[in-house]
C-alpha positions as CSV (number, residue, x, y, z in Angstrom):
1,X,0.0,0.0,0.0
2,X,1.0,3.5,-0.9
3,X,2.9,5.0,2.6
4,X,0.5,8.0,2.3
5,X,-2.6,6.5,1.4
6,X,-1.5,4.1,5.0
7,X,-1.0,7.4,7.2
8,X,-4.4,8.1,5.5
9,X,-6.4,5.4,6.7
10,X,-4.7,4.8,10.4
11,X,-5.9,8.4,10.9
12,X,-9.4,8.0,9.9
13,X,-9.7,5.0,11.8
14,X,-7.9,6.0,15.1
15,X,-10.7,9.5,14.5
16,X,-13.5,6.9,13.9
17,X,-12.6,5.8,17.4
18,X,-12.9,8.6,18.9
19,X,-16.1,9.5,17.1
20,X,-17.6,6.5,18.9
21,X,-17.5,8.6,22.2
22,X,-19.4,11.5,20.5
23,X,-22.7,12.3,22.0
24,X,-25.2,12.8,19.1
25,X,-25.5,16.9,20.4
26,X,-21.5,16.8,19.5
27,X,-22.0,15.0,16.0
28,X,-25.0,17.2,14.9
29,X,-22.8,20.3,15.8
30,X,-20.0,19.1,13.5
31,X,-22.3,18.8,10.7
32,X,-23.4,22.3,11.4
33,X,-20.5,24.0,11.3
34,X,-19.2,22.7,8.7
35,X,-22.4,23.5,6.3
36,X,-21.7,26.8,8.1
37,X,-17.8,27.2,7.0
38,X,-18.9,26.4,3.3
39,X,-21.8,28.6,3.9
40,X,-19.7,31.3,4.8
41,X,-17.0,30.9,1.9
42,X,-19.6,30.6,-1.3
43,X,-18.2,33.0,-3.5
44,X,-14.5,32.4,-2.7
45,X,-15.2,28.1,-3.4
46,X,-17.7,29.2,-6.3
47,X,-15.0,31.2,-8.4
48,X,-12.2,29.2,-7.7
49,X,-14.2,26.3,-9.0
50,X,-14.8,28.2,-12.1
51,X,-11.4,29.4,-12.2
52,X,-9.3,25.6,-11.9
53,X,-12.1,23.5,-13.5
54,X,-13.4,26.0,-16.6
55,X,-16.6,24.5,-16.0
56,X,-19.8,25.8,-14.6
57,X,-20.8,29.8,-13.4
58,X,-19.9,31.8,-10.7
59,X,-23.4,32.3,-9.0
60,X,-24.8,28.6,-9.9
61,X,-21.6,27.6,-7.9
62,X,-23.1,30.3,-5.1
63,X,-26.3,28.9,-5.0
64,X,-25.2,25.2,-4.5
65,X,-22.6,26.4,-1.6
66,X,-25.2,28.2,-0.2
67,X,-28.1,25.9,-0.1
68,X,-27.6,22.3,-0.8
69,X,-25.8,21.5,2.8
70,X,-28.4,23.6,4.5
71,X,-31.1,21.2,3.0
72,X,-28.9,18.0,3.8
73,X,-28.7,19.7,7.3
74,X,-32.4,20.0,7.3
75,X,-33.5,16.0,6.5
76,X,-31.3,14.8,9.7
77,X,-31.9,17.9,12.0
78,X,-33.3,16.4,15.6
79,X,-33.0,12.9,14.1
80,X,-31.4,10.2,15.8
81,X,-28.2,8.3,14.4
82,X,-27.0,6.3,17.0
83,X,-27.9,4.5,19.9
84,X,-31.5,2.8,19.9
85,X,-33.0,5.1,17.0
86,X,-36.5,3.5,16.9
87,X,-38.8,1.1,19.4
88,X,-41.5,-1.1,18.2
89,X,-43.0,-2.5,21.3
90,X,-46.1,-3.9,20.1
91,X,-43.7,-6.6,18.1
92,X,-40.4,-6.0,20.9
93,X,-38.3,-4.8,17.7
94,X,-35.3,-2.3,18.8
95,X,-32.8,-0.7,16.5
96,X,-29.7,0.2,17.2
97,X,-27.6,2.1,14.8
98,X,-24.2,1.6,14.1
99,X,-21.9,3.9,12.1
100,X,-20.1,2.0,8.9
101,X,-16.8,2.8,9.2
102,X,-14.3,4.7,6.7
103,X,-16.2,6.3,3.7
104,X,-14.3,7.0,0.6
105,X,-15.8,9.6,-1.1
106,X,-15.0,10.1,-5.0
107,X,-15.6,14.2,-5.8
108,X,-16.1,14.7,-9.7
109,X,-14.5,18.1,-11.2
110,X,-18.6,18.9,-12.2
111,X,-18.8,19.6,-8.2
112,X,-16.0,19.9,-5.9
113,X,-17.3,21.7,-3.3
114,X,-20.8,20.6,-2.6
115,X,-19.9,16.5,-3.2
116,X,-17.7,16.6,-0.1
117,X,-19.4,18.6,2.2
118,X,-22.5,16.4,1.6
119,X,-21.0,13.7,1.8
120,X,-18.9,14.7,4.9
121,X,-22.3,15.6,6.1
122,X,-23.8,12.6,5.8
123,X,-21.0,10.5,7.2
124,X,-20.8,12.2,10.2
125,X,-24.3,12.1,10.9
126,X,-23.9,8.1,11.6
127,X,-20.0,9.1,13.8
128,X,-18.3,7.7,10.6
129,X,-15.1,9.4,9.3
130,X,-14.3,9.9,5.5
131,X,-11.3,10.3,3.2
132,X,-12.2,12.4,-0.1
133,X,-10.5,11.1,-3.5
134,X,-10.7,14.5,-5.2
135,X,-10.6,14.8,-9.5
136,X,-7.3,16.2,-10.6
137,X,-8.9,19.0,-12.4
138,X,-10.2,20.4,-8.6
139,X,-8.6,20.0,-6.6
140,X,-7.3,23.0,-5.4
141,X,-10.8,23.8,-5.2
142,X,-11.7,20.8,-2.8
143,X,-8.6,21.1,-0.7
144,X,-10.0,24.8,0.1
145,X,-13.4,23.3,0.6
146,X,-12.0,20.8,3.4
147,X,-9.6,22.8,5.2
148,X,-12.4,25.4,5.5
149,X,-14.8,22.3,7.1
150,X,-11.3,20.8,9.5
151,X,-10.9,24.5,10.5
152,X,-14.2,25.1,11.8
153,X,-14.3,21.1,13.7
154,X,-10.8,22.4,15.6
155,X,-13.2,25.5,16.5
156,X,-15.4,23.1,18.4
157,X,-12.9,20.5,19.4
158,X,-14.0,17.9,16.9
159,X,-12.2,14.8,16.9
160,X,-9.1,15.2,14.2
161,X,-9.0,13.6,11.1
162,X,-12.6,13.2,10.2
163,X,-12.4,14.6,6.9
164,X,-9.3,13.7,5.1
165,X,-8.4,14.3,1.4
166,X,-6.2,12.2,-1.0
167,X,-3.9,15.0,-1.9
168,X,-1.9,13.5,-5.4
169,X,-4.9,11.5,-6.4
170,X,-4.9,9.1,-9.3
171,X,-7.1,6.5,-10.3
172,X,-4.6,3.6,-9.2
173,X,-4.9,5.4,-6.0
174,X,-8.4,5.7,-5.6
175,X,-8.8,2.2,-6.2
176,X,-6.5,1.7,-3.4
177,X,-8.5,4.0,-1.1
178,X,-12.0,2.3,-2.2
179,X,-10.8,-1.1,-1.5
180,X,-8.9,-0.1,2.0
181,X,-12.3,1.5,3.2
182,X,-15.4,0.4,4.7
183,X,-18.0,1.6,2.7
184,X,-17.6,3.4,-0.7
185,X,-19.4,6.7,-2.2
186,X,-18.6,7.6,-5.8
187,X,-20.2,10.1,-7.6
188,X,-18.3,10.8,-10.9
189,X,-18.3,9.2,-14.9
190,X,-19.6,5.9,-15.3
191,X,-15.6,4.6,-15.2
192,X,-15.6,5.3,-12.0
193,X,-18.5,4.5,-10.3
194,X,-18.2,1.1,-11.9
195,X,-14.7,0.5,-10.5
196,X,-16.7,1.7,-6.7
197,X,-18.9,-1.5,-7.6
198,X,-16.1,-3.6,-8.5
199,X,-13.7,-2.2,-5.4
200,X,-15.2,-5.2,-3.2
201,X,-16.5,-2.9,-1.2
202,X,-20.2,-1.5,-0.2
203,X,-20.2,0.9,-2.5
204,X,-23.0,3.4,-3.5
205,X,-22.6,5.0,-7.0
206,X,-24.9,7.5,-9.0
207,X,-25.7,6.3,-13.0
208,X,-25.1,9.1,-15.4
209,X,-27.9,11.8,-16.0
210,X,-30.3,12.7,-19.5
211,X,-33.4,14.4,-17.8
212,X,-36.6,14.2,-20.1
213,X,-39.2,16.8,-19.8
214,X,-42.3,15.9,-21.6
215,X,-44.9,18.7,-21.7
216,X,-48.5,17.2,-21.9
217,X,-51.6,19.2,-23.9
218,X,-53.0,19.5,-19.8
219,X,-50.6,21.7,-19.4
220,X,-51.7,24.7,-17.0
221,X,-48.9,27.0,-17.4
222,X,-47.0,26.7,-20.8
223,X,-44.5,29.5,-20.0
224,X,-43.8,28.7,-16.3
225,X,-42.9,25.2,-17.9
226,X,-40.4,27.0,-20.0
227,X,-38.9,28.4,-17.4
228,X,-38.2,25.6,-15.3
229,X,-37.0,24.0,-18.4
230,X,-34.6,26.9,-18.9
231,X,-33.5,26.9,-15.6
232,X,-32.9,23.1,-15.4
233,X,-30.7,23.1,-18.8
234,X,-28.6,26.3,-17.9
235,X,-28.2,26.1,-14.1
236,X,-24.5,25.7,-13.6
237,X,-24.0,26.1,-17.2
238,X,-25.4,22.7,-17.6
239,X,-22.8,20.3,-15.6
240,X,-25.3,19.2,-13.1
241,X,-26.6,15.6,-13.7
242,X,-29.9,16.7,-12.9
243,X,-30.0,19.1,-15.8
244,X,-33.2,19.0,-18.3
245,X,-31.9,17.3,-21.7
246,X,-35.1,17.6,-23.9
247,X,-38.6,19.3,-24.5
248,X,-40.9,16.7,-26.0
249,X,-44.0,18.6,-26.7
250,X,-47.1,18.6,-28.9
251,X,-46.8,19.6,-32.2
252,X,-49.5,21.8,-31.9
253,X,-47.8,23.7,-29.2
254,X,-44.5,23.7,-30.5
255,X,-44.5,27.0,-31.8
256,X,-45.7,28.4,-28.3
257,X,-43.1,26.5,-26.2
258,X,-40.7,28.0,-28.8
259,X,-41.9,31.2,-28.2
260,X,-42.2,30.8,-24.3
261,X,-38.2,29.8,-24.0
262,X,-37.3,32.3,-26.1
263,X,-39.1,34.8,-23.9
264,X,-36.6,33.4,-20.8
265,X,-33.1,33.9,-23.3
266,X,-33.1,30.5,-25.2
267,X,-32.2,30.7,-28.5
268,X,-34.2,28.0,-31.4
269,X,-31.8,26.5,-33.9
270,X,-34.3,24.6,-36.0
271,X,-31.8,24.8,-39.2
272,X,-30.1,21.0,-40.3
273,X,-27.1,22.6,-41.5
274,X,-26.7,24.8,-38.1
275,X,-28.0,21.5,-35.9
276,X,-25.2,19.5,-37.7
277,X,-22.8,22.4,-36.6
278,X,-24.0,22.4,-32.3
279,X,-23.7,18.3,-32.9
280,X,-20.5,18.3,-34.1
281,X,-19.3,21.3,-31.5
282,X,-20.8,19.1,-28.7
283,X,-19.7,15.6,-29.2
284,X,-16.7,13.9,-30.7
285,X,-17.3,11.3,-32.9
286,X,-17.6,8.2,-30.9
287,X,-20.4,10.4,-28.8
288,X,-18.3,11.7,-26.2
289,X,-19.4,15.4,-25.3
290,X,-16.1,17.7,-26.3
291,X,-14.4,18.5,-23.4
292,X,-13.7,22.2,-24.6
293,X,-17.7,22.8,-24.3
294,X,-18.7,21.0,-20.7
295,X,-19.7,23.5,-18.4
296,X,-19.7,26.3,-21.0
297,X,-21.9,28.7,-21.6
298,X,-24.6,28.6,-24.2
299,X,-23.3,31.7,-26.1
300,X,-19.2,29.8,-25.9
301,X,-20.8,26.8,-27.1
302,X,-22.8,28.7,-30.9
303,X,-19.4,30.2,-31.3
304,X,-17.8,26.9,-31.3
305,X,-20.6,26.1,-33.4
306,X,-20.0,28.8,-35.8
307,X,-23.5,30.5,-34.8
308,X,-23.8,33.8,-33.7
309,X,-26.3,34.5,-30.9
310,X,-26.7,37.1,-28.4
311,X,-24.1,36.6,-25.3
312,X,-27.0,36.4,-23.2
313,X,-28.8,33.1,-24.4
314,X,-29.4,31.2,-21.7
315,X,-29.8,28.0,-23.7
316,X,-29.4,26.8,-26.9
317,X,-32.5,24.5,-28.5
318,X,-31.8,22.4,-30.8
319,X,-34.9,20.9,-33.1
320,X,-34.4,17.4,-32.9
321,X,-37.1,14.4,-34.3
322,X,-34.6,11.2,-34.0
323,X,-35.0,9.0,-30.5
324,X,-32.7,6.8,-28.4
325,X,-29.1,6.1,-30.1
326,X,-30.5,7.3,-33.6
327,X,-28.6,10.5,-32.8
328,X,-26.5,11.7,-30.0
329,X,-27.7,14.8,-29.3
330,X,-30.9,12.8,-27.7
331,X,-28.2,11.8,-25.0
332,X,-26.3,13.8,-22.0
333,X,-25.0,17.0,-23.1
334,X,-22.8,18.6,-20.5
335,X,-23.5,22.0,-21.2
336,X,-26.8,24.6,-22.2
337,X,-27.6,22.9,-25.4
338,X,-31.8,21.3,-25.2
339,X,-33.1,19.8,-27.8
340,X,-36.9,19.8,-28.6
341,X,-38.7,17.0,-30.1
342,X,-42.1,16.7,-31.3
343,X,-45.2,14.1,-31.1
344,X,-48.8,13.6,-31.9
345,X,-50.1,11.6,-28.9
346,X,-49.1,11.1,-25.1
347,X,-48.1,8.0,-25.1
348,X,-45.6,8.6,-27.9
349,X,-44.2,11.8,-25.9
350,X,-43.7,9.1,-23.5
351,X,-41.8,6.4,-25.5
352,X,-39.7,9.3,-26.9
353,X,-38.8,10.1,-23.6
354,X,-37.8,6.3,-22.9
355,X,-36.0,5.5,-25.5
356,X,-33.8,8.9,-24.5
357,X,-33.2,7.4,-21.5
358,X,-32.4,4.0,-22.7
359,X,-29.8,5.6,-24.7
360,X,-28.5,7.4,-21.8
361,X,-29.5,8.3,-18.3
362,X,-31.6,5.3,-17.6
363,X,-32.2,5.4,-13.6
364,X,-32.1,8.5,-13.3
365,X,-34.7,11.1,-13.7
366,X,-37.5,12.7,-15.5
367,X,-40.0,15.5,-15.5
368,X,-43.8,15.7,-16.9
369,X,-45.8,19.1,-16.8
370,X,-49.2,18.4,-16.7
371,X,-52.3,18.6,-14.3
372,X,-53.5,15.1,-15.4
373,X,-52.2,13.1,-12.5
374,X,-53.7,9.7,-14.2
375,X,-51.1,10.7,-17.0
376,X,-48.0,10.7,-14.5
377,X,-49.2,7.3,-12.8
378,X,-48.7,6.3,-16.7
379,X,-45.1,8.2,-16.8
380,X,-44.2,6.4,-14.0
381,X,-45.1,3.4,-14.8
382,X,-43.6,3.6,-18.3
383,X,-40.3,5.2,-17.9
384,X,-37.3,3.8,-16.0
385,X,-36.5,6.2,-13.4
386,X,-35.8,6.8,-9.8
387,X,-37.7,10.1,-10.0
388,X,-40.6,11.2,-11.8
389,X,-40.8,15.3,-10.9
390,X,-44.1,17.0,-11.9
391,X,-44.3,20.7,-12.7
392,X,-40.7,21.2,-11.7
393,X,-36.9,21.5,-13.4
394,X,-34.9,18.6,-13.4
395,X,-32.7,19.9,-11.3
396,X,-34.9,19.2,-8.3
397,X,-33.9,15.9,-8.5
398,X,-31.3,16.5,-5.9
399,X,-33.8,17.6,-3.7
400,X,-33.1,20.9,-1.0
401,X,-36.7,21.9,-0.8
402,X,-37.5,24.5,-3.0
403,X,-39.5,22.8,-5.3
404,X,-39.9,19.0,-3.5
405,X,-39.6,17.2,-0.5
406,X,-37.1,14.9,-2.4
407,X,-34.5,14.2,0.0
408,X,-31.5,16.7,-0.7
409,X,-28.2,15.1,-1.3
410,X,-25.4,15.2,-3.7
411,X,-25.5,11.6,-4.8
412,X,-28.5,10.4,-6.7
413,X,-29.1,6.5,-7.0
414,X,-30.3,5.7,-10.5
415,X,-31.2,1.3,-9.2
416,X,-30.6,-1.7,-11.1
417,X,-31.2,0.5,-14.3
418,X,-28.1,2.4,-13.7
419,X,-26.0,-0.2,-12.3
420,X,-26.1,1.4,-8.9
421,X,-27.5,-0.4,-5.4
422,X,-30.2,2.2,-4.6
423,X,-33.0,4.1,-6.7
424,X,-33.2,6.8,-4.7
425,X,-31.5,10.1,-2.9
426,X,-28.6,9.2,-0.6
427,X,-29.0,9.8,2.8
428,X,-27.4,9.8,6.1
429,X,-29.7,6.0,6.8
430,X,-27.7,4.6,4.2
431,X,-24.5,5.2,5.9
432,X,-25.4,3.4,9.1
433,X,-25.1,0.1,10.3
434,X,-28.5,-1.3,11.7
435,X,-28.7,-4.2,14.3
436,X,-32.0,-5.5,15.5
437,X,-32.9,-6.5,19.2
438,X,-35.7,-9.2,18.8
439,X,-37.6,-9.7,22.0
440,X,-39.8,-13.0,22.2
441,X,-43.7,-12.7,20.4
442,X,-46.1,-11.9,23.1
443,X,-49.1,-13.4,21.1
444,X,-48.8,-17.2,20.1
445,X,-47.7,-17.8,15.9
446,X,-50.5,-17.7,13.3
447,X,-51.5,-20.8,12.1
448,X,-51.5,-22.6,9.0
449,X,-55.3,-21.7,8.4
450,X,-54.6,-18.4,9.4
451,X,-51.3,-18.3,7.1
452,X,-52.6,-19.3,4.1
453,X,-56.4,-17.9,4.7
């Protein structure tokens, strides 16, 4: 083993000793302050993100600093998370949680702030300690971000060494540090999160991202859909797995959703000779998005393009009738680029939508607007995701509050359809050990008649 990654792990597990002493008063503080110290530092983490990665805006970067650990903070606030957490006398059923050791945390370069502070967050909550393999592209920006969290724990006499980072990280390495540890959280490119599953470890991974929005004839609010479809394809200049891919709408109302996101600063490219241009600017040509256009913005991404629009677009939409793997640009696109697709009946909005996210992004997420409720029950049922979000941008898939009581969290499980080991938004819970005290039954056992009755 590596010397360093050996000092590493003795000093997260002589901390997760000590964080075994910690009343749950002490570990809910620690979890506080350090939301707090991020909190407090937005802008200075949010343009030194934008700064070493290239990727993303300034107050996008703001927001998330701001609000996504306060969210996190506000799903385990006066919740237990050690000890005997829950009593069920009527059947003598106690639990008693137990933390799960050392966590290795994987930050991508799409969010190196907020993936270790949640995470940290969450880890804490259940007294366990974690070691954070950062991406080489940020991490100066997640060194900052964790010796702004130590510092305020020393404040409060926190136990040392519960937040750790990898500081020369490499994929051999973090490899190394996923098999060493106890429990394994990766949130990055597929590559990754695969070798998290393969790490023989417990490992919880989040599938890539290709958000559908289908808009529905029932529609109540045609421009407020356009909005949130706006803001869930530009927040962040579009590096957020969360992010709204498509528009599949009508064609009878596709010249007033057109109209409605050019009203909020998109920009409609409807052109085959200019939509040839955004696919070839976005993606190389095995289908990998161009690194020289994740995470930039809408009016970088038409001049790569050779299009001129105003420096102001917010997004750039991209008329698009193919489905699925017939053309890449129904995949992820890491950056403001939509594209808008057509249909004549529900159910085909519907399929369009799946065969998107069969392409890409299956697990993950997708969005309806409509006020026909029977019609999301049939969304649901139909498409393969962990989260079907009504009347909302995609981007509140990761939860905080604003629009949904989704659990907020910066890892999003995407199930068996993303190759990852839960469907839904990870939490402290899934951090902790549970045991089970089983007291005898106090009424006698059912009976065969009664069994099989």
């Amino acid at each position: 083993m590596d010397p360093k990654l050996k000092v590493l792990l003795e000093n997260s597990r002589a901390a997760l000793a000590k964080m075994q002493r910690c009343t749950q008063e002490e570990v809910d503080n620690m979890c506080r302050v350090i939301n707090t110290a991020v909190s407090e530092n937005a802008e200075e983490l949010a343009k030194l993100a934008v700064e070493e990665t290239g990727m993303g805006n300034v107050p996008s970067k703001i927001d998330k600093n701001k609000t996504m650990g306060s969210g996190v903070w506000l799903t385990m606030k006066n919740k237990k998370s050690m000890g005997i957490i829950e009593k069920d006398e009527e059947k003598g059923l106690y639990y008693v949680a137990h933390p799960k050791g050392v966590v290795a945390s994987v930050a991508p370069t799409t969010n190196p702030t907020i993936t270790p502070l949640g995470n940290a967050m969450l880890a804490i909550k259940g007294r366990n300690t974690i070691i954070v393999s950062p991406h080489p592209r940020s991490i100066k920006t997640t060194g900052k971000t964790i010796e702004y969290m130590n510092e305020a724990l020393r404040e409060i006499d926190a136990p040392e060494h519960v937040i750790q980072m990898v500081e020369d990280p490499s994929i051999e390495g973090t490899q190394a540090l996923m098999a060493a540890a106890d429990v394994v959280v990766a949130t990055g490119g597929m590559s990754m999160v695969k070798a998290a599953y393969s790490s023989g470890k417990p490992a919880y991974g989040v599938g890539q991202g290709n958000v559908q929005a289908i808009i529905d004839r029932e529609c109540d609010d045609l421009n407020l859909a356009a909005q949130f479809i706006v803001i869930g394809r530009s927040f962040d200049n579009g590096v957020i797995c969360a992010c709204n891919q498509s528009a599949i709408v009508p064609k009878d109302m596709k010249g007033d959703l057109v109209k409605a996101l050019e009203s909020h600063g998109a920009y409609y490219i409807e052109d085959e000779e200019e939509v040839a241009q955004v696919r070839k600017a976005v993606f190389e040509e095995n289908g990998r998005p161009k690194v020289e256009v994740i995470g930039k913005t809408a009016f970088e991404v038409a001049a790569k393009a050779g299009i001129d629009v105003p420096k102001d677009t917010s997004t750039l939409v991209v008329a698009c009738e193919a489905k699925g793997s017939e053309d890449v640009l129904c995949g992820e696109k890491l950056c403001p680029v939509l594209i808008l697709t057509t249909y004549d009946e529900f159910e085909e909005g519907v399929e369009i939508a799946k065969a998107n996210l069969l392409y890409q992004g299956t697990g993950h997420s997708a969005v309806i607007h409509t006020s026909n409720k029977e019609k999301v029950e049939y969304a649901a049922l139909e498409l393969p995701v962990g989260r079907l979000l009504v009347n909302v941008p995609g981007i509140a898939a990761g939860g905080g509050g604003l629009f949904t009581h989704l659990n907020p969290t910066p890892s999003l499980g995407c199930g068996s359809w993303g190759g990852n080991s839960i469907s839904e938004n990870l939490t402290y819970e899934h951090l902790l050990n549970i045991a089970t005290i089983a007291y005898p039954r106090k009424e006698a056992p059912p009976t065969d008649e009664e069994i099989w009755a």
